[in-house]
C-alpha positions in Angstrom: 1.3 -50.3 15.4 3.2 -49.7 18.5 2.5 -47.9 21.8 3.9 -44.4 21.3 1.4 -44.3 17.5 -1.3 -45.8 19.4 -0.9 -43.3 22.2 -0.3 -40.5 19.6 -4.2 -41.5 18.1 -5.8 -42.1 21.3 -4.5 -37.9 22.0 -4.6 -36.5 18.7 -8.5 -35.6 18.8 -7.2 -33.5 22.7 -4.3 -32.1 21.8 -5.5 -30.8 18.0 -8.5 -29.2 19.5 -6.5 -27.7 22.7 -4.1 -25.9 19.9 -7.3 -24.0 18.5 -9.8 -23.8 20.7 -11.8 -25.6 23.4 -11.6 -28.9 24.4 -14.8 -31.4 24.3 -15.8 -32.0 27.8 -15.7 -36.0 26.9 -12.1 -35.6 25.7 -10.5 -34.0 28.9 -10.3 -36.9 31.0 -7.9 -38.4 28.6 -5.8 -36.1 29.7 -2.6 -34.9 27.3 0.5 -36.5 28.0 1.7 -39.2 25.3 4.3 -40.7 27.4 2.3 -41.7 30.1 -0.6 -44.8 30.3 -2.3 -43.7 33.3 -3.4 -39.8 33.5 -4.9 -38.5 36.3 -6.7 -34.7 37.0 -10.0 -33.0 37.7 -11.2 -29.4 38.5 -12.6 -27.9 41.3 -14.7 -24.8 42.1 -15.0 -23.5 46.0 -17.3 -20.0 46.0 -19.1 -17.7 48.4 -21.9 -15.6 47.3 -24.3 -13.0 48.9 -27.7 -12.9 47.9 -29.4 -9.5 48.4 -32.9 -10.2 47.9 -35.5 -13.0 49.6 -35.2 -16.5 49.5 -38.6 -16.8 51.3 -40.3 -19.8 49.3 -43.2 -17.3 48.3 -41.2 -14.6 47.0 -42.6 -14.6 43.8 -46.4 -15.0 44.8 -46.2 -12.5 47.7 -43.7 -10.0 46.1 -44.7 -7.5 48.3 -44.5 -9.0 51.5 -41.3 -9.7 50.6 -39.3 -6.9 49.2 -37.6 -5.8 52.2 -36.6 -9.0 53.4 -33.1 -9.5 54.8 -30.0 -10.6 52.4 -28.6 -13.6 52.7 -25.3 -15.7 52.4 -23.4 -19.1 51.5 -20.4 -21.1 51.4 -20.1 -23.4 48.6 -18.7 -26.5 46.6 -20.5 -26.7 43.9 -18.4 -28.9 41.8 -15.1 -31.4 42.6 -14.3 -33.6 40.2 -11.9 -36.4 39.7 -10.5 -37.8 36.4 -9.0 -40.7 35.0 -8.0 -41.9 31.8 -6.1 -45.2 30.9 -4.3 -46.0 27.6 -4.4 -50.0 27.0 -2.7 -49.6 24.3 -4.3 -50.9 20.7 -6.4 -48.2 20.2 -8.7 -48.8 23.6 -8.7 -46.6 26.4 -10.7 -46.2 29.6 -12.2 -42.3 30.8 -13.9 -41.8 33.7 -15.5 -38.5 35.5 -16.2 -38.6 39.5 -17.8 -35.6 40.5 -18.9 -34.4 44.1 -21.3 -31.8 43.8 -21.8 -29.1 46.6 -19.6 -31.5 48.9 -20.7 -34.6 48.4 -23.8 -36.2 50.6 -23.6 -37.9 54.3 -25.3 -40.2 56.0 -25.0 -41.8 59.5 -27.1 -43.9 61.8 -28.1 -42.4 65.0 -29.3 -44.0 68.5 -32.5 -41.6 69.2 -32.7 -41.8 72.8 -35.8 -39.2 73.4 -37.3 -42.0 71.0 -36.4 -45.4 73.6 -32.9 -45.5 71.7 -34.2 -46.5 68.5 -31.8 -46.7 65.6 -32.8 -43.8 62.7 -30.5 -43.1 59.8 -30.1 -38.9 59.5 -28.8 -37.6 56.3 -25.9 -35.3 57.5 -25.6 -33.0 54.5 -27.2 -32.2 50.8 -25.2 -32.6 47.6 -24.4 -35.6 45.2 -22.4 -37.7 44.3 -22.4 -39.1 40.6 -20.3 -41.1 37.9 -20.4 -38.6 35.9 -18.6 -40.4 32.9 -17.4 -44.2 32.7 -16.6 -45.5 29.4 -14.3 -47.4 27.1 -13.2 -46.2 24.0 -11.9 -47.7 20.9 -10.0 -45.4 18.1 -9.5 -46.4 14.9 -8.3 -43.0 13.3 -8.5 -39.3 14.5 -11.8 -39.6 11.9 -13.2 -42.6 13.8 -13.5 -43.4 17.0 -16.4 -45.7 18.8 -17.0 -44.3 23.2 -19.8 -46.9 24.8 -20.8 -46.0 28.7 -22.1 -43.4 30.4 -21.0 -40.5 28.5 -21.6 -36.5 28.5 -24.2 -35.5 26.0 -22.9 -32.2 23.8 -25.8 -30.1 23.8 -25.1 -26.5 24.5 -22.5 -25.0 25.5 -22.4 -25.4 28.8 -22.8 -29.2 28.3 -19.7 -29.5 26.2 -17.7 -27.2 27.4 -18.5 -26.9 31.4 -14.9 -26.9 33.4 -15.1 -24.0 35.5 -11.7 -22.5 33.3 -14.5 -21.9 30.2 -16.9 -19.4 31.5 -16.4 -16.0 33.7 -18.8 -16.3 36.2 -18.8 -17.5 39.3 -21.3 -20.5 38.7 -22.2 -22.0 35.4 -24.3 -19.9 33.4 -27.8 -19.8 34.5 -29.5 -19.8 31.2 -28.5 -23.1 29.6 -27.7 -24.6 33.4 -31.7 -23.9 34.3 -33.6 -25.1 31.1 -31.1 -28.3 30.2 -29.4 -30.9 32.3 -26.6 -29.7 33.3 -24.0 -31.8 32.9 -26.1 -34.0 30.6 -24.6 -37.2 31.4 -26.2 -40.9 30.0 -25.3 -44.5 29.4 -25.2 -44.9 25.5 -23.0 -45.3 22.4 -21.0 -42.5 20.6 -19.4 -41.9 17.7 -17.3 -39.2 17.0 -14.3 -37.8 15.3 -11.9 -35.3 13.8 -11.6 -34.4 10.0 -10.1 -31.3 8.9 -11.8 -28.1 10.7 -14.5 -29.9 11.6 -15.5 -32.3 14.8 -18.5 -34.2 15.1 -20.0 -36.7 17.1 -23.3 -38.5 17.1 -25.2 -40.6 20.4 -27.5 -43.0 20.9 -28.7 -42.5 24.5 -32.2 -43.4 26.8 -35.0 -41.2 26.3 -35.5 -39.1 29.0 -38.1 -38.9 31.5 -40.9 -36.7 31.4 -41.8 -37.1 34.7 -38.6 -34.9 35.9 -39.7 -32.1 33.8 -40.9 -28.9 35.4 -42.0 -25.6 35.2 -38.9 -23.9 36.4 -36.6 -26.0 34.7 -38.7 -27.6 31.7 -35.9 -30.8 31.1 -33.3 -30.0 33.3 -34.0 -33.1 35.7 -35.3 -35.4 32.4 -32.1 -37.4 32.9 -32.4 -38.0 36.6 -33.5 -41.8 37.5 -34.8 -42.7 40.7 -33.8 -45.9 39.9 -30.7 -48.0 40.2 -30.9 -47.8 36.4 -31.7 -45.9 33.4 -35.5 -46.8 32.1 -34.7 -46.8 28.7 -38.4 -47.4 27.2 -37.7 -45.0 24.7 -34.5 -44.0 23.4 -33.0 -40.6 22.1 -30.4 -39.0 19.6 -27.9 -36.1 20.3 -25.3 -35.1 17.7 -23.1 -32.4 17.6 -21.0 -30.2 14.9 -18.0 -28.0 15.6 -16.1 -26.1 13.1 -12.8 -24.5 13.9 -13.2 -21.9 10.9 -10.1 -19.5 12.3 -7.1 -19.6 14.5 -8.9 -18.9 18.0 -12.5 -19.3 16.8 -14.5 -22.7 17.0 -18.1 -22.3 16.0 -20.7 -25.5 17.2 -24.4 -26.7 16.6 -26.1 -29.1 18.4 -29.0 -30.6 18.9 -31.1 -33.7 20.5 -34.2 -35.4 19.4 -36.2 -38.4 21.9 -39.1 -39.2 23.4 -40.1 -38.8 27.0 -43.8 -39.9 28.1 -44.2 -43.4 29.5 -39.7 -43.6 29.7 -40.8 -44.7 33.2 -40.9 -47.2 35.9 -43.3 -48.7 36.6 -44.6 -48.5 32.6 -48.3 -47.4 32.2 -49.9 -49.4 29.8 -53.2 -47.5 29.7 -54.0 -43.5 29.5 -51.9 -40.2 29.1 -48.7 -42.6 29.1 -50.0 -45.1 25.9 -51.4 -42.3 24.3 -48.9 -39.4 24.0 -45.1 -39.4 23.2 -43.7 -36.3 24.5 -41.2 -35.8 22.1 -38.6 -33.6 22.8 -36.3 -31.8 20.3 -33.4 -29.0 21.5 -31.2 -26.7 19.1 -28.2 -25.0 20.2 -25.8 -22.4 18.2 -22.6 -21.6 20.1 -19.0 -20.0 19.5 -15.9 -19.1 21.9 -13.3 -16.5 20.1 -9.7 -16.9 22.0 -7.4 -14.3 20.8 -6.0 -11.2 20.5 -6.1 -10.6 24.5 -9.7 -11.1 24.2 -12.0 -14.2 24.8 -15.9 -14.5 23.9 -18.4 -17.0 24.1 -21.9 -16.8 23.5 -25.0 -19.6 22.7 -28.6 -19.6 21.8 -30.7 -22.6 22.8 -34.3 -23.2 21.8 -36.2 -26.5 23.0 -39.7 -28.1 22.0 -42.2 -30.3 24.2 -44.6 -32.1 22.4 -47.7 -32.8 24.4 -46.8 -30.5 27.0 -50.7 -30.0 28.2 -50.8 -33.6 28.8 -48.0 -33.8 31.4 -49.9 -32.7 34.2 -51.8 -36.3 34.0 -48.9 -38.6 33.4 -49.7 -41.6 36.2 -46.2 -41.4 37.9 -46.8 -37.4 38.3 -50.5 -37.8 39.8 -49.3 -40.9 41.9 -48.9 -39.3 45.7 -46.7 -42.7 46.3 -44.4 -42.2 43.4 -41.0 -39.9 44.5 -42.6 -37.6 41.2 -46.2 -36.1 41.7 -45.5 -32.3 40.1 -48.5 -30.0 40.4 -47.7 -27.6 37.8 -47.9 -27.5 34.0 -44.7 -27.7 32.1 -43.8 -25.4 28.8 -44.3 -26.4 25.2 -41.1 -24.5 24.7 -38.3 -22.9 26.4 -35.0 -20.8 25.9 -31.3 -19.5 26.6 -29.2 -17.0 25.1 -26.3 -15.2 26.3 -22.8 -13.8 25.6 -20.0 -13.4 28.0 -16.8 -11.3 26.8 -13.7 -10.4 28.4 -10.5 -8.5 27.5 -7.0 -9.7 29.5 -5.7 -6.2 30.9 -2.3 -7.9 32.1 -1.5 -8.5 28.4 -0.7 -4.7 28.3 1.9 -5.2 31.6 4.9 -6.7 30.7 6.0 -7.9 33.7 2.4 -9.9 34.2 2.6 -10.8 30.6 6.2 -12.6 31.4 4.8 -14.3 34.5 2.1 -15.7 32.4 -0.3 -13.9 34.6 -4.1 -12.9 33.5 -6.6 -10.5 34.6 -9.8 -10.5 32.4 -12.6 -7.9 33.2 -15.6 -9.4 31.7 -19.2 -8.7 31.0 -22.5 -11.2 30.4 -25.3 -11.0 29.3 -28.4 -13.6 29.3 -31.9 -14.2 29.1 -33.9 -17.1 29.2 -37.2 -19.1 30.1 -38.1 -22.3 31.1 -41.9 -21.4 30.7 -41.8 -19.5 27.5 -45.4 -20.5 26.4 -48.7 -21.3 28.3 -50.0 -24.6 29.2 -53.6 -24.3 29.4 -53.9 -20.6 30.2 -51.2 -20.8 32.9 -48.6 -18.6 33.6 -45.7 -18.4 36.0 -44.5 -15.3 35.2 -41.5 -14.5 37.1 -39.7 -17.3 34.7 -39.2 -14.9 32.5 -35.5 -13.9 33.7 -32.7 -11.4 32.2 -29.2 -11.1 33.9 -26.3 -9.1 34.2 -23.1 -9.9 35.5 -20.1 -8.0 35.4 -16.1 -9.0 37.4 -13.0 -10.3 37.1 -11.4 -13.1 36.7 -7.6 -13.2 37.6 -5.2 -16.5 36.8 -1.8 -16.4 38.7 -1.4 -19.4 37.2 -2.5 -20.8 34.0 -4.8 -23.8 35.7 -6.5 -21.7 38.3 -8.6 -18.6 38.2 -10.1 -16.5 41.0 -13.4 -15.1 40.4 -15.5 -12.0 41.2 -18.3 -11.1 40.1 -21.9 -8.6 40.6 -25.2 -10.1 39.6 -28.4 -8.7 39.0 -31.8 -10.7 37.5 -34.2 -8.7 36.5 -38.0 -9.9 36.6 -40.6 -8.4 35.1 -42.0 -5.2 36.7 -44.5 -7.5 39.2 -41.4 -9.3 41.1 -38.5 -7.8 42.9 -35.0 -7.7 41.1 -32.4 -10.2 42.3 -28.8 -8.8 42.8 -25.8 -10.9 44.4 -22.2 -10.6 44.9 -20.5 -14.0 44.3 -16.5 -14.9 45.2 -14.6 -17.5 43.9 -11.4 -19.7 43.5 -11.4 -22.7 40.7 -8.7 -25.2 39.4 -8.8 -27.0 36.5 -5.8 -29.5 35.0 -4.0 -32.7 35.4 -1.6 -33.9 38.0 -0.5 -37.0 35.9 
């Protein structure tokens, strides 16, 4: 087989799917140039946003006290990401995802002399930095292909599809971003291919760890380690199934199955941890529509907890010494749905149509709950949440968009509403 068929498999799965629909988040960093070994790209999202209602840390158990509390504003980065991809030729290739989130983090030794000039390191800044994806990749056919590293898990929309060039809004949306990871990355094995209409692609990953999960965001930390390494106690599946049924259309399902109790360090061999498994199992439905001057997505997300009551007890969650200890009860289940759609009005301006130039006004919808049933009698009420957004999202070119946008949640009748105004400018593409 020589390099230009080799190259040609190793691309086939991108450029196929890029023709009808959405591109796989794992897929992008490959990048979609045949001639070249090396490519090289990323995406990047800088917004501003102004928040017109509290962000007083009791805003939801003192509503009152709060309700005419001043707005407030913020400059952001929440994502900048760096890819590369590698062909080696003979079917193996190398992808990797660097991603800087809200600007990176800083830290810096200081000589404290109101403290007798002792040395104190000071953390300059919040934000992350994370390997997002690192793995190697060995294709046998478009059908069959074997990905082993740290690797994006496909659950939900947002998790396969979350460049900042697949979604209106400002930020990701809030639904699937609050009650999943988001973006679920692990170390595990993958299997996945193209036959026909149809893509799929099956994981073998570490359980996750119950002793993230919360009340506001039920799993959405469950991947997190505190460690220098993944506990992988337990272990957990994810699959995903896309079908591209029509020219424009790809419909997907997805889903995850693991347990999460006692996926910890150090491992308790005695009480709540021994006892209970926490198993956790997540369904998605989602579908983006590209055509006709008109683009729609929408998804529907509904997760189970097994044991749920018995969180509250895990050791590394009543430990005062461990960097865990949550107070609060988590949800048996949780949920996210919402629909986004938007019609390009430059497609009725020649001029702007010749230029290649877009100007989508959109509308989404969403609601969603990371506490959607009580633990034990309890209820945190205000995590109940439905939001509108409505904006516009204009492309002078095709690989960046500038975003605007008006938000509103709305609580239930108890808590005070939650509009915000949010600005911003995104790229997304590859520069080799």
């Amino acid at each position: 087989m020589d390099s230009k068929t080799i190259t040609t498999v190793l691309f086939s799965l991108v450029l196929s799917a890029s023709a009808t629909a959405q591109v796989s988040a794992g897929d992008s960093v490959l990048g979609q140039n045949r001639a070249q070994r090396l490519s090289i790209g990323g995406y990047g999202e800088v917004a501003y946003g102004r928040n017109f209602y509290s962000d007083h840390v009791s805003r939801y158990s003192q509503p009152e006290a709060h309700k005419d509390d001043p707005s407030h504003g913020r400059f952001d980065l929440p994502h900048v990401v760096v890819y590369m991809g590698y062909n080696f030729g003979k079917g193996w290739s190398l992808g990797t995802e660097i991603e800087f989130e809200h600007g990176g983090n800083g830290l810096a030794y200081e000589k404290e002399d109101e403290e007798g000039g002792e040395w104190e390191q000071e953390t300059e800044k919040g934000g992350e930095v994370e390997l997002e994806q690192f793995w190697l990749q060995k294709s046998f056919s478009r059908a069959a292909n074997l990905r082993m590293g740290h690797i994006v898990v496909p659950v939900g929309l947002n998790n396969a599809h979350h460049e900042p060039l697949n979604f209106f809004t400002v930020y990701r949306p809030e639904g699937e971003n609050t009650i999943l990871p988001s973006t679920w990355h692990q170390t595990g094995v993958s299997f996945f291919g193209r036959y026909k209409a149809f893509r799929y692609e099956a994981q073998l990953l570490a359980g996750l760890n119950a002793d993230n999960f919360t009340n506001t965001g039920w799993i959405h930390k469950g991947h997190k380690s505190p460690m220098e390494y993944d506990v992988a106690n337990k272990y957990g599946a994810a699959a995903r199934l896309d079908y591209y049924a029509l020219p424009g259309l790809r419909i997907g399902l997805s889903g995850y199955y693991g347990q999460s109790i006692g996926n910890s360090y150090p491992r308790n061999a005695n009480g709540t941890d021994a006892e209970y498994k926490g198993t956790v199992a997540v369904g998605a439905l989602d579908f983006t529509y590209n055509r006709h001057n008109w683009i729609v997505r929408g998804q529907a997300d509904y997760g189970y907890l097994g044991d749920a009551e018995q969180l509250k007890y895990v050791y590394n969650r009543v430990n005062k010494k461990s960097p865990f200890h949550h107070s609060a009860f988590v949800s048996k289940n949780a949920y996210a749905v919402g629909i986004e759609a938007g019609y390009d009005l430059f497609s009725q301006i020649e001029s702007m149509r010749g230029q290649d130039k877009r100007l989508y006004v959109f509308g989404r919808y969403e609601a969603y709950n990371p506490y959607a049933s009580e633990t034990r009698g309890t209820a945190y009420d205000y995590t109940a949440v439905k939001r509108m957004a409505v904006g516009l999202n204009f492309f002078p070119v095709p690989e960046i968009a500038i975003k605007a946008e008006f938000s509103n949640r709305f609580l239930k009748d108890i808590y005070n509403n939650e509009p915000a105004v949010n600005i911003g400018v995104t790229y997304e593409g590859f520069f080799l």
